[in-house]
TITILUM-150676 format. One record per residue (C-alpha): y, z, x; residue in one letter. Coordinates in steps of 0.25 Angstrom, whole numbers. Layout:
# residues N
+-------+-------+-------+---------+
|    py |    pz |    px | residuo |
+-------+-------+-------+---------+
|     Y |     Z |     X |       A |
...
+-------+-------+-------+---------+
# end
This chain:
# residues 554
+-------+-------+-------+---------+
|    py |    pz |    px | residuo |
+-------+-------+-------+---------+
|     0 |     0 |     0 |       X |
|    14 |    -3 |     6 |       X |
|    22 |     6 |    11 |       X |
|    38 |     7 |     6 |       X |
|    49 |     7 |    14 |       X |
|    49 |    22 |    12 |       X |
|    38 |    26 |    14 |       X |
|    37 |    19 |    27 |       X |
|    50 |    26 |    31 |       X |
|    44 |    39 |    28 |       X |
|    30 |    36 |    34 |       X |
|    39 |    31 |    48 |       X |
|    48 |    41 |    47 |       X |
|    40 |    54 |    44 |       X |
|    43 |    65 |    54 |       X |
|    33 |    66 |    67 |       X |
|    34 |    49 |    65 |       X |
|    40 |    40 |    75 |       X |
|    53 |    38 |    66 |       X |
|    55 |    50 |    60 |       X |
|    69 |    52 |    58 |       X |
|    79 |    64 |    60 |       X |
|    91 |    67 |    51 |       X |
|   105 |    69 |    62 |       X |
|   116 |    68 |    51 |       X |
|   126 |    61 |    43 |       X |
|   114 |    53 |    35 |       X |
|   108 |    46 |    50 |       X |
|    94 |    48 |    53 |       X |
|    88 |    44 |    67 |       X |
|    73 |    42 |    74 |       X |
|    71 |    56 |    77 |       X |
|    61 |    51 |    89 |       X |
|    71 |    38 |    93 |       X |
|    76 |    38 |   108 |       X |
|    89 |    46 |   109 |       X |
|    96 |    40 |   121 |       X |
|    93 |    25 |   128 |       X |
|    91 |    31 |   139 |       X |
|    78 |    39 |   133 |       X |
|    70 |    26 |   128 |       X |
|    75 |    20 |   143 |       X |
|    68 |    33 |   148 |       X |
|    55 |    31 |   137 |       X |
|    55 |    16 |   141 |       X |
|    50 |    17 |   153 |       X |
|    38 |    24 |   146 |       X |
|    34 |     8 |   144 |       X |
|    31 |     7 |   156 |       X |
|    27 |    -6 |   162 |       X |
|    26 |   -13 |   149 |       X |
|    36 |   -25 |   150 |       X |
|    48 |   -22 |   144 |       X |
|    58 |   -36 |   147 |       X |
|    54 |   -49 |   147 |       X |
|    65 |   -60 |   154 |       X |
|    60 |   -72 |   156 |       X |
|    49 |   -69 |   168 |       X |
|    54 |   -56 |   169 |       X |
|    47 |   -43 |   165 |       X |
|    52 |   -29 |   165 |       X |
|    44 |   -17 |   161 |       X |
|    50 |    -4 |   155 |       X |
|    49 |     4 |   167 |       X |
|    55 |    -8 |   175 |       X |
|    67 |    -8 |   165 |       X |
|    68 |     8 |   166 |       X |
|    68 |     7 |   182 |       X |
|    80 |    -4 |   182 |       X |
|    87 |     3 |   172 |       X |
|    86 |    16 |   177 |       X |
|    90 |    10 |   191 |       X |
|   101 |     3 |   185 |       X |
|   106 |    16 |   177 |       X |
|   106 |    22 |   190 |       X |
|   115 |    10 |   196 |       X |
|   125 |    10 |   185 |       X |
|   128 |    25 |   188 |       X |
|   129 |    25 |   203 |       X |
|   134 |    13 |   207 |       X |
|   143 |    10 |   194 |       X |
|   147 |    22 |   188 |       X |
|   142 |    22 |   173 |       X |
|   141 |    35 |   165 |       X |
|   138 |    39 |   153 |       X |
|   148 |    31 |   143 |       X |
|   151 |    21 |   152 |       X |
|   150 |     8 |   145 |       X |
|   141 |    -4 |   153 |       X |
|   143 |   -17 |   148 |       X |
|   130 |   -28 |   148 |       X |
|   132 |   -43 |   147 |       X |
|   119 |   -53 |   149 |       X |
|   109 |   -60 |   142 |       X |
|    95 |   -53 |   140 |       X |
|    92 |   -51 |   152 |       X |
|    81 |   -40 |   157 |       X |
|    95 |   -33 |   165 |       X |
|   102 |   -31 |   150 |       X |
|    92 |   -21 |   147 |       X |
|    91 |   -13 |   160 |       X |
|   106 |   -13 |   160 |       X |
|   106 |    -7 |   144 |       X |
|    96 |     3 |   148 |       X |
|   102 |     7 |   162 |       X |
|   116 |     9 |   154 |       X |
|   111 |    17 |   145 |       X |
|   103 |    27 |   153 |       X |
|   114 |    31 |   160 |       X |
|   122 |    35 |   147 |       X |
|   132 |    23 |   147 |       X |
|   135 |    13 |   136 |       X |
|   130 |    -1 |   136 |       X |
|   138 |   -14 |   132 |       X |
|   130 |   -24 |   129 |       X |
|   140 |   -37 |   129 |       X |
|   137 |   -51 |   122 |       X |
|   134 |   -60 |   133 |       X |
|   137 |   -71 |   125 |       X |
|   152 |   -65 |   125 |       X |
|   160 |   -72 |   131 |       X |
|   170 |   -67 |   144 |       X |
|   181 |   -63 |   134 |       X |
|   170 |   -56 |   125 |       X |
|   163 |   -48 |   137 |       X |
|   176 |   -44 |   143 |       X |
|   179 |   -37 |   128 |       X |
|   165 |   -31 |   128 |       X |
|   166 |   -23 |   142 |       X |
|   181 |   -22 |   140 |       X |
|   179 |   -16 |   128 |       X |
|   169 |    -5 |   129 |       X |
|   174 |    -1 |   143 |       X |
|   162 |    -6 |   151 |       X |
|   162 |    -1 |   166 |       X |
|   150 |   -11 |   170 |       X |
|   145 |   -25 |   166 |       X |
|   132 |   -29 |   168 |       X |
|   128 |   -44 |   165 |       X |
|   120 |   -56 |   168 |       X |
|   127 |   -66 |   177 |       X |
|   132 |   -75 |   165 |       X |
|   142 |   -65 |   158 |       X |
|   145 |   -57 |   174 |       X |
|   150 |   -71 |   177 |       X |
|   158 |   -72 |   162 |       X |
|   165 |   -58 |   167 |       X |
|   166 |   -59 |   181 |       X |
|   182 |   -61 |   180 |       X |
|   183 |   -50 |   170 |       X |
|   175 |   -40 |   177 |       X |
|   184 |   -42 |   190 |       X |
|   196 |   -36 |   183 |       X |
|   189 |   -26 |   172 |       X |
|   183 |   -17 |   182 |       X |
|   169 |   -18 |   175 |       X |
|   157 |   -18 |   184 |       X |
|   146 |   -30 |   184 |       X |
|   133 |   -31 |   186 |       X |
|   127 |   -44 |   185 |       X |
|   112 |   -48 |   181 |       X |
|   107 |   -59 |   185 |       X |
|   118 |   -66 |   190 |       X |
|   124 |   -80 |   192 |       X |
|   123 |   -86 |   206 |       X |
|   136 |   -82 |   214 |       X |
|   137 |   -70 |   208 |       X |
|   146 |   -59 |   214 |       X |
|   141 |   -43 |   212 |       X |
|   132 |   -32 |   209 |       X |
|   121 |   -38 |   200 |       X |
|   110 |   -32 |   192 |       X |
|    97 |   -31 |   202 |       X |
|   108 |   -26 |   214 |       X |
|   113 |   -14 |   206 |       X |
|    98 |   -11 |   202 |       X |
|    93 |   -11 |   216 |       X |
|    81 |    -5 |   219 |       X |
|    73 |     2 |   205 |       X |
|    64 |    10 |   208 |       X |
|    53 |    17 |   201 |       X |
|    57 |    31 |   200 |       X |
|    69 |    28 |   195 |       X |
|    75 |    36 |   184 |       X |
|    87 |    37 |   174 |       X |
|    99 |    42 |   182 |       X |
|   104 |    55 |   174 |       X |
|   112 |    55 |   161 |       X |
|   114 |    62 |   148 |       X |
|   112 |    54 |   135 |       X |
|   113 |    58 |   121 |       X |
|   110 |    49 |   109 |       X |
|   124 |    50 |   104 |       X |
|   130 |    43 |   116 |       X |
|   134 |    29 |   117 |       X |
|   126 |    17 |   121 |       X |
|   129 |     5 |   118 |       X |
|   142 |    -4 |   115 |       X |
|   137 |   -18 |   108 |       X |
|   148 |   -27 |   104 |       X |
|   149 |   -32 |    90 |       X |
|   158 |   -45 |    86 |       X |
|   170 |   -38 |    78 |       X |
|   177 |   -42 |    64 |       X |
|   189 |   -42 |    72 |       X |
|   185 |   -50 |    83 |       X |
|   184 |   -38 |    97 |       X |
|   168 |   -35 |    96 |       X |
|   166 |   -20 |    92 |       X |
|   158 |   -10 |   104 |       X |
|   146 |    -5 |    93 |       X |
|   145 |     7 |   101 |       X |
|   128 |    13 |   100 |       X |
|   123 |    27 |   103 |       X |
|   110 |    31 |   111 |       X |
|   106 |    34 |    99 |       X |
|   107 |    22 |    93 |       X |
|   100 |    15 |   103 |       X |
|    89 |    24 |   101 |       X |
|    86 |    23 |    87 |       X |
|    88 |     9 |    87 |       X |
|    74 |     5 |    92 |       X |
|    70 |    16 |    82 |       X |
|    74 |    10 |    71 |       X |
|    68 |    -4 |    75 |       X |
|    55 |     3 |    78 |       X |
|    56 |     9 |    64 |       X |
|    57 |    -7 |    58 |       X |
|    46 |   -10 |    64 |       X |
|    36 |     2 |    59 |       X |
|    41 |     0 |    47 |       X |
|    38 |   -14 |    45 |       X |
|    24 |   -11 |    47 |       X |
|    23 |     1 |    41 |       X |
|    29 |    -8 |    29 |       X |
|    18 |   -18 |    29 |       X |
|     6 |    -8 |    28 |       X |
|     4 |    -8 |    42 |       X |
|     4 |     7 |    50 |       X |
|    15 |     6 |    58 |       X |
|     7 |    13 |    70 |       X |
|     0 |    -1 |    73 |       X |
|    13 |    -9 |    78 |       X |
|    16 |     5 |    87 |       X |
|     7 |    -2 |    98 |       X |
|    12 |   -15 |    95 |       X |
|    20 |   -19 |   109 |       X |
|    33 |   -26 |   105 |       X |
|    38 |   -38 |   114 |       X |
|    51 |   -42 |   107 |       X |
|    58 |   -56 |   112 |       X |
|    73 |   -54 |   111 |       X |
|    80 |   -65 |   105 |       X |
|    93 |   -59 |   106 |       X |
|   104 |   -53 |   115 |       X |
|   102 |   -38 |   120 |       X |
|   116 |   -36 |   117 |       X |
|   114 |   -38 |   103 |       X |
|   110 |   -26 |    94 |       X |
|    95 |   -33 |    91 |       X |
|    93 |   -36 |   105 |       X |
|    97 |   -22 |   111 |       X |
|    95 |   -13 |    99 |       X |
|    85 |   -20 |    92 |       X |
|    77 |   -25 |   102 |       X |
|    79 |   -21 |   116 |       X |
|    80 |    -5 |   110 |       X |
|    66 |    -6 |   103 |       X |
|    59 |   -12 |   113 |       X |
|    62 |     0 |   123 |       X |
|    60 |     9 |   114 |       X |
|    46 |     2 |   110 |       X |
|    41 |    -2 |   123 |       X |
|    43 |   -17 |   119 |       X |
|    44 |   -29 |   127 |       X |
|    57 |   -37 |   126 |       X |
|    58 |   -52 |   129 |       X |
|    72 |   -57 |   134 |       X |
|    75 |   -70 |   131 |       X |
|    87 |   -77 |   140 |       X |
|    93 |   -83 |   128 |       X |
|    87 |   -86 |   114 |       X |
|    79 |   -99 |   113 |       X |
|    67 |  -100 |   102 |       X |
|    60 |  -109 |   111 |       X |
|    61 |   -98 |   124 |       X |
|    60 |   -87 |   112 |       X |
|    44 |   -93 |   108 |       X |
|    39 |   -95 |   124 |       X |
|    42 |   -79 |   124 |       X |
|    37 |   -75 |   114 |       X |
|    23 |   -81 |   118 |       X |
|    23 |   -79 |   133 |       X |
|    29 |   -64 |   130 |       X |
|    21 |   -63 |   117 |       X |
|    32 |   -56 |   109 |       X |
|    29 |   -49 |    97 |       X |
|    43 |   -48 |    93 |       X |
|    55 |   -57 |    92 |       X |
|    69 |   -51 |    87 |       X |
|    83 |   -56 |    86 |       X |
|    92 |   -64 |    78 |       X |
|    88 |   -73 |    65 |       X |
|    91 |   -85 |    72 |       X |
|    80 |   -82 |    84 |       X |
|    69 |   -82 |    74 |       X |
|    73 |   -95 |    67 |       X |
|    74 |  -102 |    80 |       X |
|    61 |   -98 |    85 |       X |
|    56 |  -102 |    72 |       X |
|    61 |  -115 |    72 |       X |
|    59 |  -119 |    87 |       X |
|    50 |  -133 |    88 |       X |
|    40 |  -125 |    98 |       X |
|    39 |  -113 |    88 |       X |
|    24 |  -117 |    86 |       X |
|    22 |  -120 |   101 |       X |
|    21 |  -103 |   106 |       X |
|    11 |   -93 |   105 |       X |
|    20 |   -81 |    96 |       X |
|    10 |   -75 |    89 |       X |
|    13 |   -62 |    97 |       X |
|    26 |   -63 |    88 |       X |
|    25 |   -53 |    77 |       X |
|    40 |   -49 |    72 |       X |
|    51 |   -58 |    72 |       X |
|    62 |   -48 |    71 |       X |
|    78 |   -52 |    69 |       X |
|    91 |   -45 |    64 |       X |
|   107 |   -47 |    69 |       X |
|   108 |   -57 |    60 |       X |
|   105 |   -62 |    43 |       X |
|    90 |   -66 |    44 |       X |
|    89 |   -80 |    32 |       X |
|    76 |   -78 |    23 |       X |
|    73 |   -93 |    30 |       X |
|    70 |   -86 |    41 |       X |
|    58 |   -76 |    37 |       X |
|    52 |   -88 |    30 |       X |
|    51 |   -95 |    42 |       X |
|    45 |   -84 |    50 |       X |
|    34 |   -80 |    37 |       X |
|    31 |   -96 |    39 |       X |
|    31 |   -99 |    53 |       X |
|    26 |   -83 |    58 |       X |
|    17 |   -77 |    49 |       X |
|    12 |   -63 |    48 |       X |
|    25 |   -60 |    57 |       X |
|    36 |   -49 |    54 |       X |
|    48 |   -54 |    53 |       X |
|    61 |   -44 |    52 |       X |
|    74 |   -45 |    49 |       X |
|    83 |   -32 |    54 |       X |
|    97 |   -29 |    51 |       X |
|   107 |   -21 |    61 |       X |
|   119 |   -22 |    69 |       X |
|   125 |   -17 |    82 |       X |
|   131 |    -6 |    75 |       X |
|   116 |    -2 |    70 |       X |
|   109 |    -3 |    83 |       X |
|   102 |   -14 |    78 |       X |
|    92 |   -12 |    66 |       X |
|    94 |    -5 |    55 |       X |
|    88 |   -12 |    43 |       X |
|    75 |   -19 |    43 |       X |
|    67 |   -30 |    37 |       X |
|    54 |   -33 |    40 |       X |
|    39 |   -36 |    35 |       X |
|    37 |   -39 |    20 |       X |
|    51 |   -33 |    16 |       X |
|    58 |   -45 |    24 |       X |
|    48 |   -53 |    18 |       X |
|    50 |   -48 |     4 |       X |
|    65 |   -46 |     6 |       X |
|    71 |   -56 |    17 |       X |
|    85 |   -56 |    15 |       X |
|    85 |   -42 |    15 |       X |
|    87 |   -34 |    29 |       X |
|    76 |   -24 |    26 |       X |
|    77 |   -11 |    24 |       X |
|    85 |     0 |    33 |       X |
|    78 |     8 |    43 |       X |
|    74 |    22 |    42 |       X |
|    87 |    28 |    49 |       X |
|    96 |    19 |    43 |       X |
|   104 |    21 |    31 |       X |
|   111 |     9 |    25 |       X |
|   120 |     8 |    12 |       X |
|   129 |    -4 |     5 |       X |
|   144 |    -1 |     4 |       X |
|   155 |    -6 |    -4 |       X |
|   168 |    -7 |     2 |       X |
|   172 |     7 |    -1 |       X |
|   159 |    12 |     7 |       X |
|   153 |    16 |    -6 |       X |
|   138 |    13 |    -7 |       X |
|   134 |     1 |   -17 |       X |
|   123 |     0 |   -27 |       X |
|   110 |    -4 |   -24 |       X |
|   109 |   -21 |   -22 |       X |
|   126 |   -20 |   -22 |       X |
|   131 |   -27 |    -9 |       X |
|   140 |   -21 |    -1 |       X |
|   141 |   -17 |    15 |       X |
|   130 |   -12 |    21 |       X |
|   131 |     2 |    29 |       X |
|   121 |     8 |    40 |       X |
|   118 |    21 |    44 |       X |
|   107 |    28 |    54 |       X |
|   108 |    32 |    69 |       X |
|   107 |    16 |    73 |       X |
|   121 |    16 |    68 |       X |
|   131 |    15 |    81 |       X |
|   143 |    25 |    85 |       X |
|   152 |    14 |    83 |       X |
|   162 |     6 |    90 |       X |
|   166 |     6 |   105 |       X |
|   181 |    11 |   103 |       X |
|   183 |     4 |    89 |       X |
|   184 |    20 |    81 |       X |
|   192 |    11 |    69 |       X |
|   179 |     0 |    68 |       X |
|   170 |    12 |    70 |       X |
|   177 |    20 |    59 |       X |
|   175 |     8 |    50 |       X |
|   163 |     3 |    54 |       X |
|   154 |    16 |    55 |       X |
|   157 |    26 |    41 |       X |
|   152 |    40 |    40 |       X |
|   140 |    34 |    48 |       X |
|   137 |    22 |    41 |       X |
|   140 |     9 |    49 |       X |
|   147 |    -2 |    39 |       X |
|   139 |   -14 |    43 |       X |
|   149 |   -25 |    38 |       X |
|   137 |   -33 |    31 |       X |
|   135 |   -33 |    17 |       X |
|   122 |   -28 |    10 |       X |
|   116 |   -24 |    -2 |       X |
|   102 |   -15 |    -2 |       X |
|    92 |   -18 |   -14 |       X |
|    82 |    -6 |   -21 |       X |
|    73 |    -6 |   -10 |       X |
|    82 |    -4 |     2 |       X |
|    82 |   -17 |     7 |       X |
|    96 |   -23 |    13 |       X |
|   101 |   -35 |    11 |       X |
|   114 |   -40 |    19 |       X |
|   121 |   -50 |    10 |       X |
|   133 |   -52 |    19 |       X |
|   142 |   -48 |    29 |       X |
|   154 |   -39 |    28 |       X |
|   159 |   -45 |    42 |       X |
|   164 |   -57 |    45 |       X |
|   155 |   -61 |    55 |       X |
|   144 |   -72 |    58 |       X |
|   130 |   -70 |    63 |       X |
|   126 |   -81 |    71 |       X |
|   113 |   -78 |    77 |       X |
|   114 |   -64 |    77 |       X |
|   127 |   -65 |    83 |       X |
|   140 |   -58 |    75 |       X |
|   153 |   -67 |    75 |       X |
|   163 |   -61 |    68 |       X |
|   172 |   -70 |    63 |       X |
|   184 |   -65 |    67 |       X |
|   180 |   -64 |    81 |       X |
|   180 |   -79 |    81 |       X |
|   192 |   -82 |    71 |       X |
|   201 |   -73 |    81 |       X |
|   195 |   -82 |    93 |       X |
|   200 |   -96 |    83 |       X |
|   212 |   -91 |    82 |       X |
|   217 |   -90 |    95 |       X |
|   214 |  -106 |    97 |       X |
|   229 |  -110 |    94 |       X |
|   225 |  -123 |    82 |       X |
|   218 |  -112 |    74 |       X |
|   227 |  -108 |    62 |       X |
|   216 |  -100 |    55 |       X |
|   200 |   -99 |    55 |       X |
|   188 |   -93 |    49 |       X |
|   175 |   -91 |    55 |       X |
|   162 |   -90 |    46 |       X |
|   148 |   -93 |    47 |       X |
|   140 |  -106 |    46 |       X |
|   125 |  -104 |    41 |       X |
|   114 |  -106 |    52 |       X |
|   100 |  -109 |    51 |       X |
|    97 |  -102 |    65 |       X |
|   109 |   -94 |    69 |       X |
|   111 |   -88 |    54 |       X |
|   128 |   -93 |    56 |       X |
|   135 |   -99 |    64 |       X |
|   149 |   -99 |    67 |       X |
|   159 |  -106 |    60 |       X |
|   174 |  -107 |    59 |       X |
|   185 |  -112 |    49 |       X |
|   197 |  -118 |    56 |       X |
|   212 |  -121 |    51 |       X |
|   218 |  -125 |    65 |       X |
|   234 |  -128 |    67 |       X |
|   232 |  -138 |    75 |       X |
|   220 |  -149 |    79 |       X |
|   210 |  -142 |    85 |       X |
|   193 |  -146 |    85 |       X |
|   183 |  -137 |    85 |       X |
|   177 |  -139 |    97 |       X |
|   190 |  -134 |   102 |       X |
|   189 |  -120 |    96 |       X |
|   175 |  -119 |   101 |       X |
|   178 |  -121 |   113 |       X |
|   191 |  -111 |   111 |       X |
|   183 |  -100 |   106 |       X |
|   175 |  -103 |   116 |       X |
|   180 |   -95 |   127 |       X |
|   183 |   -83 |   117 |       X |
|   171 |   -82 |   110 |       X |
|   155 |   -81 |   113 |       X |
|   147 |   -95 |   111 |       X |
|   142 |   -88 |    97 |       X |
|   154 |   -85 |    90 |       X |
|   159 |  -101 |    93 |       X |
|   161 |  -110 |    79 |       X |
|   149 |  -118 |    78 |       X |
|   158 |  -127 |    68 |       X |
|   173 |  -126 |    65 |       X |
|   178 |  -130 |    52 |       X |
|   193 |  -136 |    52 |       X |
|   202 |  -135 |    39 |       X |
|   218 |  -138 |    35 |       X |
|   218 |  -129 |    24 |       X |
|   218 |  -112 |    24 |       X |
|   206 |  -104 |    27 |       X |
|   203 |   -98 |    13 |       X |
|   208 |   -84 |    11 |       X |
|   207 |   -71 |     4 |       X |
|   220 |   -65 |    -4 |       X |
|   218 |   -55 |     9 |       X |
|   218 |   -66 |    20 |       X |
|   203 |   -66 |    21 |       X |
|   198 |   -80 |    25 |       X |
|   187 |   -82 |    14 |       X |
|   175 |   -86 |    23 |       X |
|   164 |   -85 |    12 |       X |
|   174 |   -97 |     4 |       X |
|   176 |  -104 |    19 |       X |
|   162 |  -102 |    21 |       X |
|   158 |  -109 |     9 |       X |
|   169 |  -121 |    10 |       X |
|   165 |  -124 |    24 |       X |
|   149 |  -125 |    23 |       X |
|   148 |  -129 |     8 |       X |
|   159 |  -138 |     8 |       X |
+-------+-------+-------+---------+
# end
């Protein structure tokens, strides 16, 4: 007979069990068993001993190879650079095996991680490590050369991975030195409540917002994955006992410096004893020869990485029947999408999770027969998460009413990196304002009908509008613009703009404007031209859902 979700949660859950839950105040439950510190599951992690724990390419790492160089470059950064607890150290490279042992080596000494975009571009990077105050930069040879100039003049010190011929200073493996095998974790007091990380989100105004994490945080997040994934068995009649043995090898389809990447991903697979396969950049056709020669069980990331594999012309040519889960988040998941796994991945699990950086990734989950049964919904929230659907007012809603959807529970962040008036707004009486609109049906199940925000997804990526109309604006033959979102088959949206110029202009020339203000991402993919005025509210408003609709179903 199955199970419901109650009675899954309270079977999980039950105290003595490996979720059970403590009460700490104002409504917020946490693991009682989860990790306090980072530094603690660095310290348990080594526990795994010589089980592999990164794949790059033809590089392998174990888990006591990663504590060794992280413990060895966690005694660097305090001798040689100075960094104590609270100092911020900024990250800037692709997914490279040295963007973990840097995360974990930063954080073991009790300083805050800045994991930047590193497809910003130099403008954007210099805002990120000028922003949160960063004392060090450590990056691959591609963004070092981008900020060479800056970093001349800002003080900030570098350390490059892997860097570009010709380059000039300290890099990665001389810093390191010598690891030994008795090395251990220089000294340092660290408590759950003491900052960890600063991931930079896009903002409605257009300066990205420091989304400011805790240890805690960091902790329960892998918890809270680990919860999802018991659950879903549990749910399907299974005993949730049989997948504890169950070695996870997670390809990862998406940036570490994204919150399903580090959060998500990187987090549980430390936590679990997991392997983790690194991929230099997204390709569906790289993305199968790994997942048969590395036999993943799991691939995670973005919506679009799972409709590219699936429509790759050699999807039929690999060996990946170790693939068991395809999990993905960050980003609206189309019902087209589960068809075409059910079809072409049968007896799989697909998931579709929902979270933000300001959540530490997951906090509501779909999976298993309820995505099945129900897959525009988003699942149903996690056992430490409380979520309600406001009105304006920040009065609850009825049942099935739409409204904007609310997040509580010890994943929630501190808040903004010296932003107290966003903070304030944003986080109320401990419930984080998400900014997307939901309603939430009998059963508990959340459905997110649109979003609040004025942003486009593309691919997992937030643009927020604003950020690039400010950037149009500055180009001299623009007299007024809107942004919006084109439908994509693959990347969800694209992005799109609406121009008035005041003056002849093309729309190859604004690309290449924006250009050099903005990451590749957030560039126009079509530009739209017109005499006439944008369409406005009796406020000001430019009516985007009208434009919308007058542009792309003319």
């Amino acid at each position: 007979m199955a199970l419901t979700h109650d009675e899954v949660q309270a079977q999980l859950t039950a105290p003595g069990q490996l979720f059970e839950m403590a009460d700490v105040g104002g409504g917020v439950r946490i693991w009682k068993h989860a990790p306090t510190t980072y530094r603690g599951m660095l310290e348990i992690s080594r526990f795994h001993g010589d089980k592999v724990f990164i794949v790059y390419e033809d590089e392998q790492i174990t888990f006591e190879e990663h504590f060794r160089r992280a413990a060895t470059l966690a005694h660097r950064l305090v001798d040689d650079f100075g960094v104590r607890k609270g100092d911020r150290v900024a990250i800037a490279m692709r997914n490279y095996p040295e963007w973990i042992v840097a995360f974990s080596a930063i954080l073991a000494v009790g300083a805050v991680v800045v994991p930047l975009n590193a497809w910003w571009t130099q403008a954007e990077l210099e805002y990120g490590l000028d922003d949160s105050g960063a004392k060090l930069l450590i990056a691959d040879g591609e963004r070092a050369d981008r900020m060479k100039q800056v970093l001349e003049w800002s003080g900030v010190a570098l350390i490059v991975a892997r860097p570009t011929p010709g380059f000039e200073g300290r890099t990665f493996d001389e810093v390191l030195g010598e690891v030994r095998a008795d090395v251990t974790l220089p000294p340092a007091e660290i408590s759950s409540e003491d900052p960890a990380t600063i991931f930079y989100t896009s903002g409605t105004t257009g300066k990205p917002k420091g989304a400011l994490g805790s240890n805690r945080n960091l902790g329960q997040a892998p918890m809270t994955v680990a919860y999802a994934m018991m659950r879903t068995v549990a749910l399907s009649g299974r005993d949730p006992g049989e997948s504890m043995g169950v070695r996870r090898i997670t390809l990862l389809t998406v940036p570490l410096f994204h919150a399903t990447g580090c959060f998500a991903v990187l987090m549980t697979t430390i936590f679990a004893g997991g392997g983790l396969v690194l991929m230099y950049k997204w390709d569906a056709g790289r993305a199968l020869q790994l997942i048969e020669r590395e036999k993943v069980t799991v691939m995670s990331g973005v919506p679009t990485n799972a409709w590219q594999l699936l429509s790759h012309p050699s999807f039929g040519s690999y060996d990946i029947s170790t693939l068991s889960a395809i999990s993905y988040g960050g980003a609206p998941a189309p019902p087209k999408l589960l068809e075409r796994i059910t079809e072409l991945l049968p007896n799989r699990t697909p998931s579709n999770g929902y979270g933000m950086t300001e959540t530490t990734a997951l906090a509501v989950y779909n999976s298993g027969k309820d995505y099945l049964a129900k897959p525009d919904s988003i699942g149903v929230p996690l056992a430490v998460v409380d979520v309600k659907v406001c009105d304006p007012l920040g009065q609850e809603v009825p049942t099935g009413e739409v409204g904007e959807l609310c997040v509580r529970g010890p994943i929630v962040i501190m808040g903004y990196w010296n932003r107290p008036d966003a903070t304030a707004e944003t986080f109320v009486n401990g419930w984080l304002h998400t900014g997307d609109l939901a309603k939430v049906d009998e059963e508990g199940f959340v459905y997110v009908v649109d979003r609040a925000k004025d942003m486009v997804i593309r691919g997992g990526e937030n643009v927020y509008c604003a950020e690039v109309e400010a950037a149009l604006f500055e180009h001299p033959a623009v007299d007024d613009a809107a942004v919006i979102g084109i439908p994509d088959d693959e990347l969800g949206e694209q992005v799109g703009a609406v121009i008035r110029p005041k003056s002849p202009v093309t729309a190859e020339e604004l690309q290449n404007f924006l250009r050099t203000r903005l990451a590749a991402f957030k560039i126009p993919v079509q530009i739209w031209f017109r005499d006439t005025e944008l369409p406005r509210n009796p406020g000001g408003k430019i009516l985007k859902t009208h434009l919308r609709r007058e542009i792309l179903n003319p």
